[in-house]
BAMARGU-405910 format. One line per 3 residues: for each residue x negated, y negated, z of N, C-alpha, C. Coordinates in steps of 0.1 Angstrom, whole numbers, plus 5000, padded with zeros to 4 digits. Atoms other than C-alpha are relative to their C-alpha. Example, Ala and Ser with C-alpha at 12.3 -4.5 7.8 and 13.67 -1.06 7.14 Angstrom:
4991:5012:5000:4877:5045:5078:4991:4988:5000 ~ 5009:5011:5000:4863:5011:5071:5008:4989:5008
//
This chain:
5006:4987:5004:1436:8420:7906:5002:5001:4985 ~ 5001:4992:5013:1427:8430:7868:5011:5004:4995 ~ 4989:4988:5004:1458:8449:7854:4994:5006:4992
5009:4992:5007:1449:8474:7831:5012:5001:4991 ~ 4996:4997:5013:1467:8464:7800:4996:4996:4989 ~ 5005:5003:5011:1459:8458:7768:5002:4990:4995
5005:5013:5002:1444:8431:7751:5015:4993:4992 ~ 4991:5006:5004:1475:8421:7734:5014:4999:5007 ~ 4991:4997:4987:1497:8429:7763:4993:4988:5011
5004:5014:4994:1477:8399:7780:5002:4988:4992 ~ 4999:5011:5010:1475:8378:7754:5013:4991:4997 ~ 4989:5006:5007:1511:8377:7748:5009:5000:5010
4993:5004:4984:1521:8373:7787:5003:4980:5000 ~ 5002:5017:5003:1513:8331:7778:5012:4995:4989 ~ 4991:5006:5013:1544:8316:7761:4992:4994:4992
5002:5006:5009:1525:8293:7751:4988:4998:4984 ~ 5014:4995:5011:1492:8311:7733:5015:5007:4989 ~ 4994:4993:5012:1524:8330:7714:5006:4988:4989
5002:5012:5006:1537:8293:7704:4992:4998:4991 ~ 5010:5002:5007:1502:8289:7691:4999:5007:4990 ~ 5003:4988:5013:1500:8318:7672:5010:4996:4991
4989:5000:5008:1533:8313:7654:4997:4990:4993 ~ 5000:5011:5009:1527:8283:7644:4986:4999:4992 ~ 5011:4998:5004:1491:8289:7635:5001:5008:4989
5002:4989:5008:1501:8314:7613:5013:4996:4989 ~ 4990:5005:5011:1531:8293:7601:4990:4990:4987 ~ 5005:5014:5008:1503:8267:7588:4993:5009:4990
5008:4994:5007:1484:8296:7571:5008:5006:4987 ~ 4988:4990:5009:1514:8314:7555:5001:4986:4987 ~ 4998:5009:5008:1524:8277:7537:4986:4997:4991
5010:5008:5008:1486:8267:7530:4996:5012:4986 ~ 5003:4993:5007:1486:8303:7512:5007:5002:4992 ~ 4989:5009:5008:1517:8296:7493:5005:4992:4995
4999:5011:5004:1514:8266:7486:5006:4999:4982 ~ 4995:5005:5014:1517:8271:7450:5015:5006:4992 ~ 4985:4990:5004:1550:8290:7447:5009:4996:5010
4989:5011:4991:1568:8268:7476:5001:4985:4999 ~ 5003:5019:5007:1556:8229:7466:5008:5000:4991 ~ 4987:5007:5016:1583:8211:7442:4993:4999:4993
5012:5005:5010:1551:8199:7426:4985:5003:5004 ~ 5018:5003:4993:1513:8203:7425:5000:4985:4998 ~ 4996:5015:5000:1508:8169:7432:4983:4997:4993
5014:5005:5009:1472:8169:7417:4999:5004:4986 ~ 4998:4994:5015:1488:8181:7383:5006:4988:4990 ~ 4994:5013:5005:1491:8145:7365:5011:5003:4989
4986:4999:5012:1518:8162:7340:5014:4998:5009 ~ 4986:4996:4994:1544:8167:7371:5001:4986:5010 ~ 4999:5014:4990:1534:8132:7390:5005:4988:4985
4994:5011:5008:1557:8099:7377:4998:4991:5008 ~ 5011:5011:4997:1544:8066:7385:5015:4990:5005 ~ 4992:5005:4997:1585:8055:7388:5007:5006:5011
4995:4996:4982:1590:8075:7423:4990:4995:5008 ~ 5011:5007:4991:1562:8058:7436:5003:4993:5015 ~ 4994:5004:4990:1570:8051:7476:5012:5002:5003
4986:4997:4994:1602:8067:7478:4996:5010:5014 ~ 5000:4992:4986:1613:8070:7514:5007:5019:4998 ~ 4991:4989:4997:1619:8105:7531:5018:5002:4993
4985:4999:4995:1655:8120:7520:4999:5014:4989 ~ 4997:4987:5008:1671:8147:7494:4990:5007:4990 ~ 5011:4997:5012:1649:8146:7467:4985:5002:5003
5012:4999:4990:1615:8139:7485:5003:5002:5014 ~ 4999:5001:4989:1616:8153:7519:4995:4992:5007 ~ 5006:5007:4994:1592:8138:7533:4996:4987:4992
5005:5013:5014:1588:8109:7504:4995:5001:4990 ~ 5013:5000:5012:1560:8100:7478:4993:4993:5006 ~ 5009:5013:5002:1529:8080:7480:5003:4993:4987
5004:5007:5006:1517:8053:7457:4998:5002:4986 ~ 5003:4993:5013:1507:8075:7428:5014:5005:4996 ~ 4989:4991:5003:1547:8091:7430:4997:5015:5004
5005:4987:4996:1532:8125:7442:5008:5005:5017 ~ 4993:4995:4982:1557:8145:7472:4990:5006:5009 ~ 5008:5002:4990:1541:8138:7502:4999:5020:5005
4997:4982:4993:1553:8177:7515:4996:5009:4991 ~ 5009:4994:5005:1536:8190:7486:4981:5000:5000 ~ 5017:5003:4993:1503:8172:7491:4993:5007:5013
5003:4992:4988:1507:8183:7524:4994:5016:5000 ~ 4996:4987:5008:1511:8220:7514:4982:5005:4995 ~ 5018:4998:5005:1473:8219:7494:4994:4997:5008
5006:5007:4991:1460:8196:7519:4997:5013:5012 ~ 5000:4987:4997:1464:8226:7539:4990:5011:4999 ~ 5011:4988:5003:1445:8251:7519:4988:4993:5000
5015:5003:5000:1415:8230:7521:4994:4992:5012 ~ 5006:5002:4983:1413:8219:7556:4999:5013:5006 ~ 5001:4986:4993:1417:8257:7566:4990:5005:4994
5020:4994:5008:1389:8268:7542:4992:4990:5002 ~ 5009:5006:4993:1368:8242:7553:4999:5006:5010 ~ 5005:4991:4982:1371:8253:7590:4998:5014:4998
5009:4986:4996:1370:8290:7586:4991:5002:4994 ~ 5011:4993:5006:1342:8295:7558:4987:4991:5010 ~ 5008:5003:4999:1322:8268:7575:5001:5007:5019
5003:4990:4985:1328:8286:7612:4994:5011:4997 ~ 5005:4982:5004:1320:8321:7596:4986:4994:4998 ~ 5018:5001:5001:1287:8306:7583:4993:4997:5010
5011:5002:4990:1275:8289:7613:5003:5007:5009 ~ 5001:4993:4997:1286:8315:7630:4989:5011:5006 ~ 5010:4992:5003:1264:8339:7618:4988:4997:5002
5016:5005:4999:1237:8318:7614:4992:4996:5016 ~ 5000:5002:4988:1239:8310:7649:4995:5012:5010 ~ 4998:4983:5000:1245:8346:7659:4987:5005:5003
5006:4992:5005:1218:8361:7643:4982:4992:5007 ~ 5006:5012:4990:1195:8325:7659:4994:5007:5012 ~ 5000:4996:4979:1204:8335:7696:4998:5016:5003
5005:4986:5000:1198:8374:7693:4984:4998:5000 ~ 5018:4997:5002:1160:8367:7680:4998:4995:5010 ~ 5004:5006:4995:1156:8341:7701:5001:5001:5020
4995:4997:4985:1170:8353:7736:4993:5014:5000 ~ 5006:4991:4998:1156:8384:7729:4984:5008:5002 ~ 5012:5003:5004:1119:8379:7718:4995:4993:5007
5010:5008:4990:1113:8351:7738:4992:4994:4994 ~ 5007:5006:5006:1083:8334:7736:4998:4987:4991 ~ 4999:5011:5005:1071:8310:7712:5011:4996:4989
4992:5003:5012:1097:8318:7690:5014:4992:5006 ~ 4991:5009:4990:1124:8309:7720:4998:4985:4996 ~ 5005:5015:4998:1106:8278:7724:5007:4995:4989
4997:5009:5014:1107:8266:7688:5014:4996:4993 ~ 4981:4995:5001:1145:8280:7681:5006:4988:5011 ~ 4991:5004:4990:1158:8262:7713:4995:4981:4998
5005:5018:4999:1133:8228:7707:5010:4994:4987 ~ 4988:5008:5010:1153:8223:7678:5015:4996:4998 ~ 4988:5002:4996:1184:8229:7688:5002:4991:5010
5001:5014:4995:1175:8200:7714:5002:4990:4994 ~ 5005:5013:5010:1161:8178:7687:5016:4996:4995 ~ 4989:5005:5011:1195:8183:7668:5015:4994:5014
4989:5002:4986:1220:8180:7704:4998:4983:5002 ~ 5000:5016:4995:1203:8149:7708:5008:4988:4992 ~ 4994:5013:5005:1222:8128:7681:5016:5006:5000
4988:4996:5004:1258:8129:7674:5001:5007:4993 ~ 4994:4993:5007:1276:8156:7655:5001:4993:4985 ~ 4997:5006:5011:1291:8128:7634:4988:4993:4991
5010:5011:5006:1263:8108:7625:4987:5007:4991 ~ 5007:4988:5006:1241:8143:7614:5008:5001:4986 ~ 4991:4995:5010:1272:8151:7592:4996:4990:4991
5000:5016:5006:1271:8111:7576:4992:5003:4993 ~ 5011:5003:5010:1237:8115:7571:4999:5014:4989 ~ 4999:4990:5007:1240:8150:7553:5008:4999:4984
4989:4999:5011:1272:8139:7529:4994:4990:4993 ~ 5003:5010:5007:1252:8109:7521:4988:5001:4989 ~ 5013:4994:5008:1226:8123:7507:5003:5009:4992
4998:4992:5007:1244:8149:7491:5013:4995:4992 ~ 4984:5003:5003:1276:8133:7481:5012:5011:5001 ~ 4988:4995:4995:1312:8141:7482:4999:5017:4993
4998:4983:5004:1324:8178:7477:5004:5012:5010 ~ 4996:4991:4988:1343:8208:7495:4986:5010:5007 ~ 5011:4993:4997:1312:8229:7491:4990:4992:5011
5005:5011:4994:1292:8203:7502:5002:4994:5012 ~ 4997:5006:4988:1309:8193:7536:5007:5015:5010 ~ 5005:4988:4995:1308:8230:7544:4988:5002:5000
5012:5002:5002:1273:8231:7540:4993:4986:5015 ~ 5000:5011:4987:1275:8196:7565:5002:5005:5013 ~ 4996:4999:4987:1295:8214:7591:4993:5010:5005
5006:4989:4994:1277:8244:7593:4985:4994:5003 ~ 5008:5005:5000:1244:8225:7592:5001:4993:5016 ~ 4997:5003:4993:1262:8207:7624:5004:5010:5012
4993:4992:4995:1279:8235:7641:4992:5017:5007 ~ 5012:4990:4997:1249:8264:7644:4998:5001:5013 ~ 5003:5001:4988:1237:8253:7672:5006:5004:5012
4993:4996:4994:1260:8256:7693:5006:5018:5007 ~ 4996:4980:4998:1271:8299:7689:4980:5002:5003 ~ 5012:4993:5000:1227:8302:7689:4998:4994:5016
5003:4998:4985:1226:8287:7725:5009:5009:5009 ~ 4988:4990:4994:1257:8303:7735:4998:5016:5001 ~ 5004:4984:4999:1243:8337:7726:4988:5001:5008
5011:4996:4996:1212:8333:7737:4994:5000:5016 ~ 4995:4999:4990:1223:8326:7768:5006:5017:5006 ~ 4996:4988:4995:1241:8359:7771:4988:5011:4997
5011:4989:5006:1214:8378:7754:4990:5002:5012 ~ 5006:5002:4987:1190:8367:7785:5004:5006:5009 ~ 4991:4991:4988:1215:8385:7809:4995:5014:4995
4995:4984:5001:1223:8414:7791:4985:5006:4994 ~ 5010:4992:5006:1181:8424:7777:4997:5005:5016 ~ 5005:4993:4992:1181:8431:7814:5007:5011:5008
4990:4990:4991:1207:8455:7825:4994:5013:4994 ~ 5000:4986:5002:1204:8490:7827:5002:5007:4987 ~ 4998:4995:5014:1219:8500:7795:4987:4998:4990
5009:5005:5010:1194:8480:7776:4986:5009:5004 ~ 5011:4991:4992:1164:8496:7797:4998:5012:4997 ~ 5003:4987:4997:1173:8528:7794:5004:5005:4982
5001:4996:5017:1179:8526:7753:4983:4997:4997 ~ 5009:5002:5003:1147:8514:7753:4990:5013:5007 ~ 5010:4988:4998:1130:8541:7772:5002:5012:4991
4994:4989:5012:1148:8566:7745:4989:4996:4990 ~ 5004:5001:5011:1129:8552:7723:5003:4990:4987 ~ 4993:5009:5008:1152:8529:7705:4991:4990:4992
5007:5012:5009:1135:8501:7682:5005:4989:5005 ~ 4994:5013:4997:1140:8462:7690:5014:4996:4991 ~ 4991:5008:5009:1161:8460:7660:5018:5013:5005
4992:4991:4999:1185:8492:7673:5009:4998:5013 ~ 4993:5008:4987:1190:8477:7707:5004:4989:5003 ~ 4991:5014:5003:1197:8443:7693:5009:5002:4997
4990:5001:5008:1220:8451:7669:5014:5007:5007 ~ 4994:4987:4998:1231:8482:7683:5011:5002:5018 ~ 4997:4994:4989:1234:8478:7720:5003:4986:5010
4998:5006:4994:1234:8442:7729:5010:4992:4992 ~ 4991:5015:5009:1255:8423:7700:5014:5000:5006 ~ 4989:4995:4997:1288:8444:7711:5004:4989:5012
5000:5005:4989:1283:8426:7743:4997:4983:4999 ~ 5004:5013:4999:1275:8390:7731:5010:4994:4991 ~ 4991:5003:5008:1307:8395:7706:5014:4990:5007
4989:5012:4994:1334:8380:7730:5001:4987:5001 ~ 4996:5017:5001:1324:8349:7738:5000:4991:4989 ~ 5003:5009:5010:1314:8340:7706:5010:4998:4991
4985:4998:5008:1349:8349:7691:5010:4986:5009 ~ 4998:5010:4998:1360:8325:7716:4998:4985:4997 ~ 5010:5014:5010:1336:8294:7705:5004:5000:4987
4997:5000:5012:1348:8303:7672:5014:4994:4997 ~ 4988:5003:4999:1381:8297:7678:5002:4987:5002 ~ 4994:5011:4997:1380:8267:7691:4991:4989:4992
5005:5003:5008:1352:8258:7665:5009:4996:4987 ~ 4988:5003:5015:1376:8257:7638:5008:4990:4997 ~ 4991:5016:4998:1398:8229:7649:4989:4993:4999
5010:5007:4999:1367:8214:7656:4994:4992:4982 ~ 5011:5003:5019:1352:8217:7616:5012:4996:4994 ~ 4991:5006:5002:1386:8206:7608:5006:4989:4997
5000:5010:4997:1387:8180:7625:4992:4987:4996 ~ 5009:5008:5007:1353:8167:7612:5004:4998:4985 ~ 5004:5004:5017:1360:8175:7577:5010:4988:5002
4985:5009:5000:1392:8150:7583:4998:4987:5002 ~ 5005:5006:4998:1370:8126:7599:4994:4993:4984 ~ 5010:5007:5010:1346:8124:7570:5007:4997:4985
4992:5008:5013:1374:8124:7544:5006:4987:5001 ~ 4996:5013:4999:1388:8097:7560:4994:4988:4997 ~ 5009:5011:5000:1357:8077:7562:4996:4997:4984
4998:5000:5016:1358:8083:7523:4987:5008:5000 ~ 5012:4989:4999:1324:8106:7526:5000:5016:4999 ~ 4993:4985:4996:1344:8141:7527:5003:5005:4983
5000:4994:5014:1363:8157:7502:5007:4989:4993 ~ 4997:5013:5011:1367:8134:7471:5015:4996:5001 ~ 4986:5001:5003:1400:8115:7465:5005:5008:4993
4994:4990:5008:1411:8138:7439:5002:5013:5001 ~ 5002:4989:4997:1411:8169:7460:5010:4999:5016 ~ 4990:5003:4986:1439:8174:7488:4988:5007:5012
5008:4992:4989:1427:8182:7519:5008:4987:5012 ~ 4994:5010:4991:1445:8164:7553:4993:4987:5003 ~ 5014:5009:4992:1417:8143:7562:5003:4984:4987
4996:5015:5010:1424:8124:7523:5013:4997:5000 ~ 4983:5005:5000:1462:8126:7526:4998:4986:5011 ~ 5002:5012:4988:1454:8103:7559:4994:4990:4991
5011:5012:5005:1429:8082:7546:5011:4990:4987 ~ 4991:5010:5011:1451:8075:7512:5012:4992:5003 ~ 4990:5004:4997:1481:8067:7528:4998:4988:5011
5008:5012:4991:1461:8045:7554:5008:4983:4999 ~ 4998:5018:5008:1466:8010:7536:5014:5001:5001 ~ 4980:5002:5006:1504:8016:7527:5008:4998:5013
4994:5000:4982:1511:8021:7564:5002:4988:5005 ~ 4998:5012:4994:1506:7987:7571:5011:4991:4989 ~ 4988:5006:5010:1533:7975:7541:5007:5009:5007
4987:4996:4997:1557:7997:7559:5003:5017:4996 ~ 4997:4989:5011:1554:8031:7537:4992:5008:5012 ~ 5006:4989:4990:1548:8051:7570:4998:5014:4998
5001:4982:5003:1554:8087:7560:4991:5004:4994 ~ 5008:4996:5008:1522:8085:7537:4989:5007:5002 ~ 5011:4992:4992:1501:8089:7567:5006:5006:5007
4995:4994:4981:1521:8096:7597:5002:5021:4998 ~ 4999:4988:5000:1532:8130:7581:4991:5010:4999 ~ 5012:4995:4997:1500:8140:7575:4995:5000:5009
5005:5000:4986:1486:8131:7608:5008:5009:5010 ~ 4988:4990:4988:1517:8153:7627:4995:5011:4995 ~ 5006:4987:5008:1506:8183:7605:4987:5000:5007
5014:4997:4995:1466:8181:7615:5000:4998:5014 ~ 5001:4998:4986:1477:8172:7651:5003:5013:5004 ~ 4997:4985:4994:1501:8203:7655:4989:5007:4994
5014:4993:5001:1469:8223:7637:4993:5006:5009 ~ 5016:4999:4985:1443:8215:7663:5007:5003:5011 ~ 4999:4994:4984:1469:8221:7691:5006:5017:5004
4990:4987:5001:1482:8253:7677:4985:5011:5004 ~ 5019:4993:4998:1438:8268:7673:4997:4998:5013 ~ 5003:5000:4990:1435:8253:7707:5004:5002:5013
4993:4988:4989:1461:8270:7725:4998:5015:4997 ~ 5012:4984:5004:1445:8302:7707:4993:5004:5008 ~ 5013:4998:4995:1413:8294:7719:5001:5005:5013
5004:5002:4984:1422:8286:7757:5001:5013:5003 ~ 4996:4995:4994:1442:8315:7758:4987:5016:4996 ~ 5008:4994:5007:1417:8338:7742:4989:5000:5009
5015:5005:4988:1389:8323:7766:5010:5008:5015 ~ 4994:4987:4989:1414:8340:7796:4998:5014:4996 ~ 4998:4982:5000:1418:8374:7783:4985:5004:4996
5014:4992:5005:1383:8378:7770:4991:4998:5008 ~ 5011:5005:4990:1365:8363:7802:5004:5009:5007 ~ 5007:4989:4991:1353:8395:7822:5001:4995:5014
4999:5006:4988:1352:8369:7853:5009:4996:5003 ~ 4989:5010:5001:1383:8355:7848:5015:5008:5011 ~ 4988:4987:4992:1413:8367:7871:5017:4993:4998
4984:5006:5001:1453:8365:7869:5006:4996:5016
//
């Protein structure tokens, strides 16, 4: 049976969504601080020396240096603020864009359905990755620019999702009976059915994030992302790649433990977030 407590009074029954959170919010606190907790900006060629180059983990470097001499747990640190602003501006955009998609298009019907949803076929049908590829390749490297990719990738997704619920909810009573008042299309879209198409899509968002994340990290890796000269986890990985196999493991590995815990911190968010917000869902 239901209980009848509050949304954060469920939420925070799940050890392990609270886990999530803490640490979700430990990675946000550091990526926002970054510049007043780092020993070094490590992309500030006055504070990088070329004779700490590959020192292991210990007092002085926690976690080490790379190649260049640059502490790895500072890299980290930026790397940070630019995999988190990648995921959330490029979730907030296709969000919206999506959003705003699955309202017209679930609502209106018609040929405009048709056209809206044939596309979002067209685009379902190839890989995620291989849309993105071709998007960065044509545009070249850049943060803006592989926000722009992900959202261009990621759309789809919140516009079937809505438009799916919008199809339910243009036929319930509520909706019916705004419309006999008199209401306008645009008054009982916005007004009377969005409130109701807001849940799940907060959920999909959530677990979107790791997702755009995880692509930008992909595509820096593959050297197509954000430029070498711009932290972000995706190039800490990639740079430290090669050294890994001479032995200089902390260059990647510590990067890689960082964007793992990440996506499992967002993804115990999401799951738990998809319980407390599913209407059908029972304890």
């Amino acid at each position: 049976m239901k209980r009848s407590s509050s949304f954060w009074s469920l939420f925070f029954e799940s050890k392990t969504a609270l886990f999530g959170l803490i640490l979700f919010l430990l990675f946000v606190a550091m990526a926002i601080l970054a510049p007043l907790i780092a020993p070094q900006d490590p992309y500030d060629l006055s504070q990088i020396y070329l004779h700490n180059s590959f020192r292991p983990p210990g007092s002085s470097f926690w976690l080490g240096t790379d190649e260049m001499g640059r502490d790895v747990y500072s890299a980290i640190l930026y790397g940070l603020r630019t995999s988190l602003y990648v995921g959330v501006v490029s979730t907030l955009l296709s969000m919206v864009i999506g959003l705003v998609i699955g309202l017209i298009s679930g609502y209106y019907g018609g040929w405009v359905d048709r056209l809206m949803m044939r596309l979002a076929d067209i685009q379902l049908s190839f890989p995620a990755i291989l849309i993105a590829l071709i998007v960065m390749a044509l545009w070249g490297q850049g943060i803006n620019k592989i926000i722009v990719a992900i959202t261009i990738v990621s759309w789809v997704y919140y516009a079937r999702t809505v438009r799916g619920v919008v199809l339910q909810e243009k036929e319930r009573e509520y909706v019916q009976s705004a419309r006999a008042l008199g209401m306008g299309s645009g008054r009982v879209l916005f007004g009377e059915i969005l409130p109701n198409v807001l849940s799940p899509v907060i959920v999909l968002a959530t677990v979107r994030i790791a997702y755009a994340i995880v692509l930008e990290a992909t595509l820096s890796f593959l050297g197509v992302g954000v430029p070498i000269t711009e932290p972000s986890l995706g190039t800490l990985i990639s740079n430290g790649y090669q050294a890994l196999f001479s032995g200089y493991w902390w260059t990647s590995v510590f990067p890689g433990v960082v964007l793992v815990l990440l996506i499992i911190s967002i993804n115990l968010l999401g799951d738990r977030l998809r319980e407390v917000m599913n209407p059908t869902g029972g304890d």
